[in-house]
PDB file as gemmi writes it, atoms N, CA and C in Angstrom:
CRYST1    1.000    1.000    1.000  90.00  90.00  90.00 P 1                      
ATOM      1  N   UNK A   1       0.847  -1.178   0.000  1.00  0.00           N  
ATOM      2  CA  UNK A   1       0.000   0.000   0.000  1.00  0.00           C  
ATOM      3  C   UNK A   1       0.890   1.237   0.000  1.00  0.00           C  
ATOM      4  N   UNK A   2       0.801   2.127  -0.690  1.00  0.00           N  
ATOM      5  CA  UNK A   2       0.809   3.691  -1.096  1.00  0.00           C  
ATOM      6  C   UNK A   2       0.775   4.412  -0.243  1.00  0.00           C  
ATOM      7  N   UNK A   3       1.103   5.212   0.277  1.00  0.00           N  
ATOM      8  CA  UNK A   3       0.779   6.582   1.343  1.00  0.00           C  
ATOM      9  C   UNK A   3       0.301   7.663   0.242  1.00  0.00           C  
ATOM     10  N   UNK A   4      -0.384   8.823   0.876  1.00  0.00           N  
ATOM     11  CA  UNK A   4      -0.909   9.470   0.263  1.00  0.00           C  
ATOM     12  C   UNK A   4       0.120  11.202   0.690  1.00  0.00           C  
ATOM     13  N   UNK A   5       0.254  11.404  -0.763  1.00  0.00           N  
ATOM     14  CA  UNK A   5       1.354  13.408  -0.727  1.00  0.00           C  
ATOM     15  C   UNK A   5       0.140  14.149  -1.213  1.00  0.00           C  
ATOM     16  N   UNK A   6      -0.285  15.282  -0.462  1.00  0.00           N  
ATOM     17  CA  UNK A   6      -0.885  16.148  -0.591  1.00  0.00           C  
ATOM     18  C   UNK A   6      -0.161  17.593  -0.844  1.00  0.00           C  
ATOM     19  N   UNK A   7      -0.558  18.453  -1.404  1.00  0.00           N  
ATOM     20  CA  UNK A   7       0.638  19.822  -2.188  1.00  0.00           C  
ATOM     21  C   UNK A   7      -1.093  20.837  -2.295  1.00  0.00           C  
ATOM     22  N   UNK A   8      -0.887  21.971  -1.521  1.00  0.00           N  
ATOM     23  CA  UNK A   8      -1.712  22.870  -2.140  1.00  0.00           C  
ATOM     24  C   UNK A   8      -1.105  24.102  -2.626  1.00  0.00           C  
ATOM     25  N   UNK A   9      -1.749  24.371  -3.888  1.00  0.00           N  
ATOM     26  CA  UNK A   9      -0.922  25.751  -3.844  1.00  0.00           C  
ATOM     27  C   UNK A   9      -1.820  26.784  -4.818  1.00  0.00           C  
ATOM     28  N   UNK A  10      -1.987  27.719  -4.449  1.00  0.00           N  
ATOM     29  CA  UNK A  10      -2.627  28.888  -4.829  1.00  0.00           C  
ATOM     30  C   UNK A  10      -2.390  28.911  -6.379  1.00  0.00           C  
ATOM     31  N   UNK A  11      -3.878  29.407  -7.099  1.00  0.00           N  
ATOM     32  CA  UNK A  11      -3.540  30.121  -8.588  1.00  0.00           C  
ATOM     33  C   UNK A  11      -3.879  30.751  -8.489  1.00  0.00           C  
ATOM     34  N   UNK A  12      -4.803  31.330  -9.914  1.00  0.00           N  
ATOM     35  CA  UNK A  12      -5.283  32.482 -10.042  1.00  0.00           C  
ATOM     36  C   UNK A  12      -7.044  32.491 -10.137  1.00  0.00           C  
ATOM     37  N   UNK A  13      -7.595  33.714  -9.761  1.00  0.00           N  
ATOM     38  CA  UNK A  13      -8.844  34.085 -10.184  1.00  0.00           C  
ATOM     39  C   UNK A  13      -9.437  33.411  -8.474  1.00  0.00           C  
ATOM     40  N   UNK A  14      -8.553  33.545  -7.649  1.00  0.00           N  
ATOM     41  CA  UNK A  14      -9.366  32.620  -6.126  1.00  0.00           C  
ATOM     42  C   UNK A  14      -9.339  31.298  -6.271  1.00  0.00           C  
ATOM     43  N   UNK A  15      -9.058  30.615  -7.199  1.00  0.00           N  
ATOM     44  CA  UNK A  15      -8.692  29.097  -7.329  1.00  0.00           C  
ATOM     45  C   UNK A  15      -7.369  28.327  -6.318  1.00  0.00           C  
ATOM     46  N   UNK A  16      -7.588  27.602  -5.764  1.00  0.00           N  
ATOM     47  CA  UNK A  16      -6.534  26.790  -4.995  1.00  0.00           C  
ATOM     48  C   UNK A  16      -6.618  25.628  -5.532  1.00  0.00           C  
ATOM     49  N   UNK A  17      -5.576  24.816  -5.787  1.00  0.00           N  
ATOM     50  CA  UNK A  17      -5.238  23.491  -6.266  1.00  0.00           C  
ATOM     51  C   UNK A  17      -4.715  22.172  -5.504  1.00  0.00           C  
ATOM     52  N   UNK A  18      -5.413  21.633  -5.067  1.00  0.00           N  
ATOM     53  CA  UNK A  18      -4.793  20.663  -4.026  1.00  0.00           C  
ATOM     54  C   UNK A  18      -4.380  19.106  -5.028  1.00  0.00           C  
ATOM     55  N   UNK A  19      -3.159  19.234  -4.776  1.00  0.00           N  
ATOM     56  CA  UNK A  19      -2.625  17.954  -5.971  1.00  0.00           C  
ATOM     57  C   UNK A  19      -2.357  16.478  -5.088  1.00  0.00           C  
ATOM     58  N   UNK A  20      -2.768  15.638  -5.320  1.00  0.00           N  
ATOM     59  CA  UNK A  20      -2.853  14.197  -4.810  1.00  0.00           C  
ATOM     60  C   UNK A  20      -1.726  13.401  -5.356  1.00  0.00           C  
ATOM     61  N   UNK A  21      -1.075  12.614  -4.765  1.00  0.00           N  
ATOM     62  CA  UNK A  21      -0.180  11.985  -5.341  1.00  0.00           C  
ATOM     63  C   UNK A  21      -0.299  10.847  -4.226  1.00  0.00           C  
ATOM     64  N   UNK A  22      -0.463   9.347  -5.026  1.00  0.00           N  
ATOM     65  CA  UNK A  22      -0.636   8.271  -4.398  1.00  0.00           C  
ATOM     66  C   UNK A  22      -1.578   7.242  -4.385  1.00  0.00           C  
ATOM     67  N   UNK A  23      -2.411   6.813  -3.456  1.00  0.00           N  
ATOM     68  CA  UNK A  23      -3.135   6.140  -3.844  1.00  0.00           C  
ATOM     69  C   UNK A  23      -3.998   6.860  -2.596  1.00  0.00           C  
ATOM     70  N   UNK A  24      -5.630   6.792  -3.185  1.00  0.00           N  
ATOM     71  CA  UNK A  24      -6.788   7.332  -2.135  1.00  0.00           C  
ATOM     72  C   UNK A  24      -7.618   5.690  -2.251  1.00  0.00           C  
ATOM     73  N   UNK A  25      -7.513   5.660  -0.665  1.00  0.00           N  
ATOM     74  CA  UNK A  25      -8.644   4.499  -0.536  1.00  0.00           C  
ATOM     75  C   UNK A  25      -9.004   4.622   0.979  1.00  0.00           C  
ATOM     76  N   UNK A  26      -9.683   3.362   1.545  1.00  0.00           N  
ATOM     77  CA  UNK A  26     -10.088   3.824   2.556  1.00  0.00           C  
ATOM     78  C   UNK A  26      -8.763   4.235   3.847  1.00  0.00           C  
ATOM     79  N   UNK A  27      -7.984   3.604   3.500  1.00  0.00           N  
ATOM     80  CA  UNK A  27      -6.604   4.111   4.501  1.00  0.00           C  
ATOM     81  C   UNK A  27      -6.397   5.390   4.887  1.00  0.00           C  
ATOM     82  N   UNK A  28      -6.672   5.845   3.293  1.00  0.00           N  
ATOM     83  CA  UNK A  28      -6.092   7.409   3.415  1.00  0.00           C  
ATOM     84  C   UNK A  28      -7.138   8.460   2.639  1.00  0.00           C  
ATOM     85  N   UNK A  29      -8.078   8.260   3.405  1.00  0.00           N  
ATOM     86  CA  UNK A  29      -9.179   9.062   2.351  1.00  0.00           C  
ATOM     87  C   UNK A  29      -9.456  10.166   3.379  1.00  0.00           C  
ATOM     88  N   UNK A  30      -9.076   9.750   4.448  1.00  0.00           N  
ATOM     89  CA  UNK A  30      -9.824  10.458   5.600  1.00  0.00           C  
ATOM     90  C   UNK A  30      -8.624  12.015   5.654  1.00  0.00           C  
ATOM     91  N   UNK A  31      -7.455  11.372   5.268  1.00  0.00           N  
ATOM     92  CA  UNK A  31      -6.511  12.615   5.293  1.00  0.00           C  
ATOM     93  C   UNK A  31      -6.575  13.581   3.791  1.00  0.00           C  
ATOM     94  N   UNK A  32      -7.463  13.130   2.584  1.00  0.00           N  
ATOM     95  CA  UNK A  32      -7.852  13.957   1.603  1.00  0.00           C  
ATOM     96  C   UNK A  32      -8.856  14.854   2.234  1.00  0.00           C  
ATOM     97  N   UNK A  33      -9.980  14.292   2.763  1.00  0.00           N  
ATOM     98  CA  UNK A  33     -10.583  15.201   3.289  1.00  0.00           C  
ATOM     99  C   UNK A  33     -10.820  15.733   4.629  1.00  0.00           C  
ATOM    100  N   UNK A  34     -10.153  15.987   4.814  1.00  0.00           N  
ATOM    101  CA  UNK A  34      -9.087  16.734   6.059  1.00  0.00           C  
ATOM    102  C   UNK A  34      -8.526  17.980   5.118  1.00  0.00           C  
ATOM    103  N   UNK A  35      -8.069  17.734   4.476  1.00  0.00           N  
ATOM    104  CA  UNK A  35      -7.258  19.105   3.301  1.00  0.00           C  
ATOM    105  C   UNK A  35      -8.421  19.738   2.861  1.00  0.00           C  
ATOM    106  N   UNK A  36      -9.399  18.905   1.983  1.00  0.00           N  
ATOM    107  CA  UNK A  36     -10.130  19.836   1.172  1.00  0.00           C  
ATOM    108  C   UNK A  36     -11.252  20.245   2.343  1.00  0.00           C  
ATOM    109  N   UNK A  37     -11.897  19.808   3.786  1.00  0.00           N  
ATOM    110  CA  UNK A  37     -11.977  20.832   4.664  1.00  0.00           C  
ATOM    111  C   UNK A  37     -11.549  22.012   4.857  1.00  0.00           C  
ATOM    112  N   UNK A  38     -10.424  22.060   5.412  1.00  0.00           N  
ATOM    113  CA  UNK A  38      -9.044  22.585   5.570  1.00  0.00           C  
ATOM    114  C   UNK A  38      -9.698  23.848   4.716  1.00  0.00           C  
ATOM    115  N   UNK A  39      -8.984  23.547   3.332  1.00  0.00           N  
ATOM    116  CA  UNK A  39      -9.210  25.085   2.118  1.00  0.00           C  
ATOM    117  C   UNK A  39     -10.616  25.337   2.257  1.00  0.00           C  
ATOM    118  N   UNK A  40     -11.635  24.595   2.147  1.00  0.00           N  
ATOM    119  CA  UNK A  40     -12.748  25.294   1.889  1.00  0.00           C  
ATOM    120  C   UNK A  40     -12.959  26.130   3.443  1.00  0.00           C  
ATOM    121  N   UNK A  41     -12.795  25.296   5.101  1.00  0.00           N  
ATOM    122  CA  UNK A  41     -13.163  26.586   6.142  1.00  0.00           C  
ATOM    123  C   UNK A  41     -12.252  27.491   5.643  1.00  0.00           C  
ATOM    124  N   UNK A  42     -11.110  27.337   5.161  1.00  0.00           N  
ATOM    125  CA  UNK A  42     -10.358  28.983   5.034  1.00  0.00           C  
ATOM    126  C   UNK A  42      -9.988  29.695   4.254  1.00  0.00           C  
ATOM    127  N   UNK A  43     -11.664  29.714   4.000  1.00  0.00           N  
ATOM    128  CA  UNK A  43     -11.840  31.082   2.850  1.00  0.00           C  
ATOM    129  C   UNK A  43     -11.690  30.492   1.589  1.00  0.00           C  
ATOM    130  N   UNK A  44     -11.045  28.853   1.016  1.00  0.00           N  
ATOM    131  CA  UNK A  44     -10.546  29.244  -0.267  1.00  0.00           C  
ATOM    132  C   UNK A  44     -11.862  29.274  -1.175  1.00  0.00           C  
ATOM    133  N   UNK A  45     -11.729  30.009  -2.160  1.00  0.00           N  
ATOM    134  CA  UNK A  45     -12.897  30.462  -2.883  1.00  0.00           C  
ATOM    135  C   UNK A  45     -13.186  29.320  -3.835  1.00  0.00           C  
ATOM    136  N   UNK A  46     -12.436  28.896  -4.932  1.00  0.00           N  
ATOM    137  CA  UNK A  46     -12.746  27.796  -5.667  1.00  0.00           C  
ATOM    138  C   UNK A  46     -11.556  26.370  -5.828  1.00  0.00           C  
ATOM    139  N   UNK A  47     -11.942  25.443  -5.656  1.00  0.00           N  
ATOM    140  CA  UNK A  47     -10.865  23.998  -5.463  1.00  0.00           C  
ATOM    141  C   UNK A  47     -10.932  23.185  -6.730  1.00  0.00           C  
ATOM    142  N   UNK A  48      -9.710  22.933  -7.149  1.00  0.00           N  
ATOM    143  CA  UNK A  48      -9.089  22.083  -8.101  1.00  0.00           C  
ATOM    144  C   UNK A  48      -8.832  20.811  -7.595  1.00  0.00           C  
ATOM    145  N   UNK A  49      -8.918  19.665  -7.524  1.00  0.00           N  
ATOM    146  CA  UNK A  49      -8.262  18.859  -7.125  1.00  0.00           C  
ATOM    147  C   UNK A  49      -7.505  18.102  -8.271  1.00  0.00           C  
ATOM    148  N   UNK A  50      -6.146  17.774  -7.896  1.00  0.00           N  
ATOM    149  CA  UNK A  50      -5.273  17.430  -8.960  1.00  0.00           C  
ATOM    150  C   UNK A  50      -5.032  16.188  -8.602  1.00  0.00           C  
ATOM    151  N   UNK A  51      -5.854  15.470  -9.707  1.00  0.00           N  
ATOM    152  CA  UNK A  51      -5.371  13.588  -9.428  1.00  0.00           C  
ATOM    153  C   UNK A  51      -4.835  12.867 -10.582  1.00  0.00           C  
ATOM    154  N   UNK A  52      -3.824  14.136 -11.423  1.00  0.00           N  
ATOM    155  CA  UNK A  52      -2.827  13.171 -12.142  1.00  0.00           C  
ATOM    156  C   UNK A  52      -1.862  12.711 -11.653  1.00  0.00           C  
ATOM    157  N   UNK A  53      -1.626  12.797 -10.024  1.00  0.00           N  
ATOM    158  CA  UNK A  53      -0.358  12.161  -9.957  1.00  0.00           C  
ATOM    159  C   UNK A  53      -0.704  11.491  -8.997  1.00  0.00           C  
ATOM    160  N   UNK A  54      -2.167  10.355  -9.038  1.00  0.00           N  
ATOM    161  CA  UNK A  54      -2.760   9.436  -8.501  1.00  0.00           C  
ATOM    162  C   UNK A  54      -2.927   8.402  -9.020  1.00  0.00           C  
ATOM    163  N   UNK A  55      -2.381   7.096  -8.534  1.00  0.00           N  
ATOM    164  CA  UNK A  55      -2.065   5.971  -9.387  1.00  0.00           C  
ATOM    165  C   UNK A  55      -3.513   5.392  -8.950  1.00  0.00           C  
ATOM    166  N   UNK A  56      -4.532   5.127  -8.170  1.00  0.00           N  
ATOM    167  CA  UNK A  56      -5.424   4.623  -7.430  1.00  0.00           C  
ATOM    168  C   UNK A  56      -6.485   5.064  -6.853  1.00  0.00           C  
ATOM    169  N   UNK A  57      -7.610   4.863  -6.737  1.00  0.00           N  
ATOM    170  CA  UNK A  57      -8.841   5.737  -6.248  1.00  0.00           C  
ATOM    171  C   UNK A  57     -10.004   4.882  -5.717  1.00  0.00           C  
ATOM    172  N   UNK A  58     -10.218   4.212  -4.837  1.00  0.00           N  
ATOM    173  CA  UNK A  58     -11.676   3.324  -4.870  1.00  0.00           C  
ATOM    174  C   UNK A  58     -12.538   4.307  -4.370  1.00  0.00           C  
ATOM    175  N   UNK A  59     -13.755   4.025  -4.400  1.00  0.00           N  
ATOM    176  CA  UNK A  59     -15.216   4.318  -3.760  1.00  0.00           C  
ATOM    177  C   UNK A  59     -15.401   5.204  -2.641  1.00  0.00           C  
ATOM    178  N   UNK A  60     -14.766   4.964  -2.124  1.00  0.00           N  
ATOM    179  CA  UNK A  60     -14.625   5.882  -0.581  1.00  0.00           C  
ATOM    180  C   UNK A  60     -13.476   7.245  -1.026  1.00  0.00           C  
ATOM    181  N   UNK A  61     -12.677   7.422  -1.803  1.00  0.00           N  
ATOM    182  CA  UNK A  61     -12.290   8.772  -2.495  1.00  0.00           C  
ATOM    183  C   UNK A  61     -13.174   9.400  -3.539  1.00  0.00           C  
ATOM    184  N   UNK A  62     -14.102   8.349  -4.542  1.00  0.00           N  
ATOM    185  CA  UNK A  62     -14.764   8.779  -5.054  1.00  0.00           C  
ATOM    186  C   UNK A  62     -15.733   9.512  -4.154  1.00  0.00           C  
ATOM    187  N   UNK A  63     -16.606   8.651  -3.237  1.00  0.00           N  
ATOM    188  CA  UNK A  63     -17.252   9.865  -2.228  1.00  0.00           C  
ATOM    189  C   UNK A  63     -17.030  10.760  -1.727  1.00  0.00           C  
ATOM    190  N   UNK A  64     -15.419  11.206  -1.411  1.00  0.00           N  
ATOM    191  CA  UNK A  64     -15.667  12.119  -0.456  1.00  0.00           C  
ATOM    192  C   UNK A  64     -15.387  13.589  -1.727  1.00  0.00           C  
ATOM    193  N   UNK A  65     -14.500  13.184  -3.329  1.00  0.00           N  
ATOM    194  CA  UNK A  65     -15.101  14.038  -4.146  1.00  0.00           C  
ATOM    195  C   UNK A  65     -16.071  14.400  -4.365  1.00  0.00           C  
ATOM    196  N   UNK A  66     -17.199  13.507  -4.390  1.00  0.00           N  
ATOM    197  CA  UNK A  66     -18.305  14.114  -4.345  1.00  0.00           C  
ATOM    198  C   UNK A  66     -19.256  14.706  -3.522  1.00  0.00           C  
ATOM    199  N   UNK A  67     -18.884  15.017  -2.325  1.00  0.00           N  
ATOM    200  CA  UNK A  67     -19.208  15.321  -0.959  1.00  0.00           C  
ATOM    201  C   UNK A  67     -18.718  16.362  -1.218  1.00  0.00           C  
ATOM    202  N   UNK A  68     -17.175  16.682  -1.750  1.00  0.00           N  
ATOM    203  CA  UNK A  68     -16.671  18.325  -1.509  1.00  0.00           C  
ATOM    204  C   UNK A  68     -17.513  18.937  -2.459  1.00  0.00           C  
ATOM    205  N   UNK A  69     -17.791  18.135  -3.952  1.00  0.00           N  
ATOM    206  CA  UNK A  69     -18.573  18.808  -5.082  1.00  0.00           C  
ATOM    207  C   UNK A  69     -19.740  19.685  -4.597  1.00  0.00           C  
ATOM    208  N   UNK A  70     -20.629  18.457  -3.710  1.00  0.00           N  
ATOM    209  CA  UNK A  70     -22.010  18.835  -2.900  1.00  0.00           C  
ATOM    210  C   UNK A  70     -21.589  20.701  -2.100  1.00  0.00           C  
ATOM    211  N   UNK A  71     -20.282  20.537  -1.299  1.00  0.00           N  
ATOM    212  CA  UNK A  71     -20.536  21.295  -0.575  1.00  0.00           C  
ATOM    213  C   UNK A  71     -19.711  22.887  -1.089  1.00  0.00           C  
ATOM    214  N   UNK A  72     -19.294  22.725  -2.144  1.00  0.00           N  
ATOM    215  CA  UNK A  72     -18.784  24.034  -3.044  1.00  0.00           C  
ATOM    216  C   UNK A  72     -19.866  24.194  -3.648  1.00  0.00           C  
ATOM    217  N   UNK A  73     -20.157  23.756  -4.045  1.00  0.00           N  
ATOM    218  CA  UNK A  73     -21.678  24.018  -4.996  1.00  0.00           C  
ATOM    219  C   UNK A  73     -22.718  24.484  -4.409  1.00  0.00           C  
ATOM    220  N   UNK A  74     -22.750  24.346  -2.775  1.00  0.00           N  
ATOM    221  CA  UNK A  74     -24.136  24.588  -2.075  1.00  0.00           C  
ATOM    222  C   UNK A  74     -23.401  26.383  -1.248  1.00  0.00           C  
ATOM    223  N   UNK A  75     -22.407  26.045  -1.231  1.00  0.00           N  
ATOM    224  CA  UNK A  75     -21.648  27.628  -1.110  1.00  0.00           C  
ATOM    225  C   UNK A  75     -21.393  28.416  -1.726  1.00  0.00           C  
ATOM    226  N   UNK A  76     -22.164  28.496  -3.375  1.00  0.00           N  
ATOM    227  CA  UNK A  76     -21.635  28.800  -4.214  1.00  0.00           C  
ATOM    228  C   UNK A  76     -20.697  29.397  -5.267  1.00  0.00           C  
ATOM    229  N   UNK A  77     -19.401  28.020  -4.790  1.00  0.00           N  
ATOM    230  CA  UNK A  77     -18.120  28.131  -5.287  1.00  0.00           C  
ATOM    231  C   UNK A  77     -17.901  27.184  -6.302  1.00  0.00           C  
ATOM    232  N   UNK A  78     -16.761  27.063  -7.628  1.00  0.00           N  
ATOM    233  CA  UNK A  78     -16.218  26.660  -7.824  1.00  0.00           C  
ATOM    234  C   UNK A  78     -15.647  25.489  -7.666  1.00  0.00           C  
ATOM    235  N   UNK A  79     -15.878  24.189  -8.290  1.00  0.00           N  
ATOM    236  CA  UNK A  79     -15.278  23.071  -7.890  1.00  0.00           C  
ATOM    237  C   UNK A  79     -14.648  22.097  -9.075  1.00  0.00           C  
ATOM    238  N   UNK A  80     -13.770  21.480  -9.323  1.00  0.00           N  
ATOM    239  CA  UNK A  80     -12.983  20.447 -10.357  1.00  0.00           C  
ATOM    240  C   UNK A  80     -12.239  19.799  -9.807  1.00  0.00           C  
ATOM    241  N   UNK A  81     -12.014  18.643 -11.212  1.00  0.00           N  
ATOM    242  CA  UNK A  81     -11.197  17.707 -10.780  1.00  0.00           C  
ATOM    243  C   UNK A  81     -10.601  17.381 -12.073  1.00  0.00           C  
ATOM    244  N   UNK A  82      -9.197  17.746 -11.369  1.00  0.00           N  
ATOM    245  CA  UNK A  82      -7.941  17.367 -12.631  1.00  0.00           C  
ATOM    246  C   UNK A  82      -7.074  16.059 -12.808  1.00  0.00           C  
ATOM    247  N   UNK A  83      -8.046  15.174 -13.462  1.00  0.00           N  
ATOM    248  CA  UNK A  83      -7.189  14.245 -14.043  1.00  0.00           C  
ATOM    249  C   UNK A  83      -7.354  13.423 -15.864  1.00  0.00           C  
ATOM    250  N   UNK A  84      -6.380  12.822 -16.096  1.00  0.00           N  
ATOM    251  CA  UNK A  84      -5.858  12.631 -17.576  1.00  0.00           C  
ATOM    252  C   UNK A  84      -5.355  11.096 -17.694  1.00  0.00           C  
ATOM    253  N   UNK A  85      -5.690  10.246 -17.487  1.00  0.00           N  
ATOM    254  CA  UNK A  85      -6.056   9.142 -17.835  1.00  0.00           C  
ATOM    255  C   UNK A  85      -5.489   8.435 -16.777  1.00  0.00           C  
ATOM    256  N   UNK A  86      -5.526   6.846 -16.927  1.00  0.00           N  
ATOM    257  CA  UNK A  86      -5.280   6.101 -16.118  1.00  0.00           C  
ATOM    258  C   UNK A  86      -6.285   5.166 -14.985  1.00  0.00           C  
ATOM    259  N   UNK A  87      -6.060   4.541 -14.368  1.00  0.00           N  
ATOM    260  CA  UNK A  87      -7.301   3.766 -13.763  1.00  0.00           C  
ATOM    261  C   UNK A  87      -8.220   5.264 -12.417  1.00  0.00           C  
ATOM    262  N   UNK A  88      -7.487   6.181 -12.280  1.00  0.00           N  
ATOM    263  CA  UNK A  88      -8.020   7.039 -11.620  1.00  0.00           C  
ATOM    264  C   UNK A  88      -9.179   7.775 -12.570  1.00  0.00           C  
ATOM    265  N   UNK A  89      -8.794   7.855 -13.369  1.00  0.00           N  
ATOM    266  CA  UNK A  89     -10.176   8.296 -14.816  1.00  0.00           C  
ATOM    267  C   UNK A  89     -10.701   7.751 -15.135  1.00  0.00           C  
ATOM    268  N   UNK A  90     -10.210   6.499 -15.726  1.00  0.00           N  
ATOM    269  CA  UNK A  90     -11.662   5.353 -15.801  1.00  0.00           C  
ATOM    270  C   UNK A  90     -12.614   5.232 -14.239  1.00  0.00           C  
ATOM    271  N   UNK A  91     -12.240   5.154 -13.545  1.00  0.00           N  
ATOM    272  CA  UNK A  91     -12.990   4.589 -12.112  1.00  0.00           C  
ATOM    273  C   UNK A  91     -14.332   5.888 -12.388  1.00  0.00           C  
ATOM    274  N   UNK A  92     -13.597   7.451 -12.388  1.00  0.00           N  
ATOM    275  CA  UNK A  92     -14.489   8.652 -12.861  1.00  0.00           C  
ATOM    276  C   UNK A  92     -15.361   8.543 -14.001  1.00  0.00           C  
ATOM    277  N   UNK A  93     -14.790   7.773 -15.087  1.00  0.00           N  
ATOM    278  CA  UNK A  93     -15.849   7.859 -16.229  1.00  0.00           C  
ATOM    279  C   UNK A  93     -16.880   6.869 -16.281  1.00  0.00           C  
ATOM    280  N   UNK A  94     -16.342   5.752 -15.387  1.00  0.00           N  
ATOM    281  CA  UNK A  94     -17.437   4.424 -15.361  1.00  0.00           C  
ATOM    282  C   UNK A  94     -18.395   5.145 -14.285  1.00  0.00           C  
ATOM    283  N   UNK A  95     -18.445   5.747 -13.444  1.00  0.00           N  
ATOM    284  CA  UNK A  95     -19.074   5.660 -12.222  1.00  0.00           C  
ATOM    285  C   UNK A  95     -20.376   7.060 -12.901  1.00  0.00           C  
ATOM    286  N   UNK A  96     -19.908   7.716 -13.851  1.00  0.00           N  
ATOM    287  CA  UNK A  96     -20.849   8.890 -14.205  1.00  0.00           C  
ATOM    288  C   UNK A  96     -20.825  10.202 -13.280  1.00  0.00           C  
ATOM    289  N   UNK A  97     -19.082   9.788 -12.752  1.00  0.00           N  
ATOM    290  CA  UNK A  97     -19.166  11.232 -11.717  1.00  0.00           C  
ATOM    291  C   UNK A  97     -19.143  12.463 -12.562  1.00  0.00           C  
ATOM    292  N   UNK A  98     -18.426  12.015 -13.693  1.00  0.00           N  
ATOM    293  CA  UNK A  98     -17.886  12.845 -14.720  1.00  0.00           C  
ATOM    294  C   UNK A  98     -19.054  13.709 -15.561  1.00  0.00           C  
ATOM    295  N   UNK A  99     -20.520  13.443 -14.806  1.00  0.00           N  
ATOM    296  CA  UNK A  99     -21.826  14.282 -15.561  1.00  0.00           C  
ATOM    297  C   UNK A  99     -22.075  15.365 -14.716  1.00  0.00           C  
ATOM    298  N   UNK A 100     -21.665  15.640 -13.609  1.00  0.00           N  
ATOM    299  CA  UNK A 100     -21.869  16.217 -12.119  1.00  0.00           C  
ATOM    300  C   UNK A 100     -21.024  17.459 -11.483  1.00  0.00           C  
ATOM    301  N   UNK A 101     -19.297  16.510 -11.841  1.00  0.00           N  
ATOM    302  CA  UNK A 101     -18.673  17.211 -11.528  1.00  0.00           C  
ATOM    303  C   UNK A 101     -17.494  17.827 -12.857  1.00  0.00           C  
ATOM    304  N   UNK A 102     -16.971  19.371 -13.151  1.00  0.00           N  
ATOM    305  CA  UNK A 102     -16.676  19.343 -14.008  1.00  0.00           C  
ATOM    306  C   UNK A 102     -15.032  18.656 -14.040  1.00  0.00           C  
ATOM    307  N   UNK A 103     -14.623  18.271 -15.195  1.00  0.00           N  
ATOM    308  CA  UNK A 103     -13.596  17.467 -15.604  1.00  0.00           C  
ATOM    309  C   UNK A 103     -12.498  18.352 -16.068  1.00  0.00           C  
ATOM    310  N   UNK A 104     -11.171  18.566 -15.570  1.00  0.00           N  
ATOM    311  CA  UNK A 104     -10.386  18.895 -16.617  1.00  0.00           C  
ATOM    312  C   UNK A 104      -8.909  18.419 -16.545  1.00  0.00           C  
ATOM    313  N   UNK A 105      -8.051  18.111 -17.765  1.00  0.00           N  
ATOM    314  CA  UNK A 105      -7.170  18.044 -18.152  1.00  0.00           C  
ATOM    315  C   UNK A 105      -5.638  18.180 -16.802  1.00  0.00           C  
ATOM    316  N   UNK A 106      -6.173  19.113 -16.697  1.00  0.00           N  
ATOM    317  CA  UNK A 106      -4.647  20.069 -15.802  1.00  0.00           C  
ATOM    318  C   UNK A 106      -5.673  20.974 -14.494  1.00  0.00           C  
ATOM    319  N   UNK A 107      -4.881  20.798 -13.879  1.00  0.00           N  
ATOM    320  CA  UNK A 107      -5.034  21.791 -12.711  1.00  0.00           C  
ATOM    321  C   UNK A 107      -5.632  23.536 -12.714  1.00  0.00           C  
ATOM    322  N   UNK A 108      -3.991  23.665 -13.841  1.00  0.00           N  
ATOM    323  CA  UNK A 108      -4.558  24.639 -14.442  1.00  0.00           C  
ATOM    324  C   UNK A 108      -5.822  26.108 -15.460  1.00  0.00           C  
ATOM    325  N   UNK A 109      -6.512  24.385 -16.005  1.00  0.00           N  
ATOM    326  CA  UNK A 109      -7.474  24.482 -16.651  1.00  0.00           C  
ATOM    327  C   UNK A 109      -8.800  24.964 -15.876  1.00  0.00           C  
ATOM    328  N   UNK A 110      -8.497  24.643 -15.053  1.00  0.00           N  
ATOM    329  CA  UNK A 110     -10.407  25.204 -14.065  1.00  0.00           C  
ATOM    330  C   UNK A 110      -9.764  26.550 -14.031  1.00  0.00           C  
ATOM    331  N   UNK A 111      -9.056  27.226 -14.143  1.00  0.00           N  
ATOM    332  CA  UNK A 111      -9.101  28.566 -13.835  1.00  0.00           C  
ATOM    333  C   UNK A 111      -9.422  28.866 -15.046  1.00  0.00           C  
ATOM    334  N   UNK A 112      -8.783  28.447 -16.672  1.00  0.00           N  
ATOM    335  CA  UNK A 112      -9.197  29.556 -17.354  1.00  0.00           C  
ATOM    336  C   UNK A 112     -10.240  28.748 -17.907  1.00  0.00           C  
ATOM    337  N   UNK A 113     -11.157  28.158 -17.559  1.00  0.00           N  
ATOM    338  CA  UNK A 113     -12.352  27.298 -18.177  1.00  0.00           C  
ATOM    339  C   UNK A 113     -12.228  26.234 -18.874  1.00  0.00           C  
ATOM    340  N   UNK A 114     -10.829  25.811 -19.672  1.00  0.00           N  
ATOM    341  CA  UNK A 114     -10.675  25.047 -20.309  1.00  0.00           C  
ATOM    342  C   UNK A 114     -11.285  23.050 -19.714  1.00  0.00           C  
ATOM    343  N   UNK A 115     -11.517  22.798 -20.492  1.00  0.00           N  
ATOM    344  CA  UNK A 115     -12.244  21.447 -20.804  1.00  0.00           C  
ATOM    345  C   UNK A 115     -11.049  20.291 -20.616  1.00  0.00           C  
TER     346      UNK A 115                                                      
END                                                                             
């Protein structure tokens, strides 16, 4: 098993980017969302989450993405998720999170809208 590296770091337009590196499952899901708590009580305005440099993802990371989705959205902020292939994207495209929450490429991309 994997440990999980968490990296946040500020962009632009009020966007913060919290980048994942590792594997999210139930071991270590609880310390993803712990972070994306974290930014959203303090203040951050809109969240990226960056899971290209996530080799792994079961069910219980998929939830708690979609739990942060629920709760940026009901605050009405800003919310994505940056990843680009691999079994962490398929798990997203089979499951139909990918109709809900928006999808992009790079980290980068939720700031300037890109797809």
């Amino acid at each position: 098993m994997k440990g999980l590296t968490l990296h946040e770091q500020p962009l632009s337009d009020g966007w913060m980017s919290l980048a994942v590196e590792g594997e999210i499952d139930l071991a270590t899901v609880d310390e993803l969302q712990k972070a994306i708590n974290g930014i959203a009580d303090n203040g951050g305005q809109h969240l990226v989450i960056d899971l290209t440099g996530s080799s792994f993802m079961d069910s219980t990371g998929l939830k708690a993405l979609v739990m942060a989705s629920r709760r940026f959205d009901e605050e009405g902020r800003s919310f994505a998720i940056a990843v680009s292939g691999g079994p962490v994207s398929r798990l997203i495209d089979l499951s139909g999170v990918n109709t809900s929450i928006r999808i992009v490429d790079r980290a980068e991309d939720a700031v300037s809208g890109a797809g």
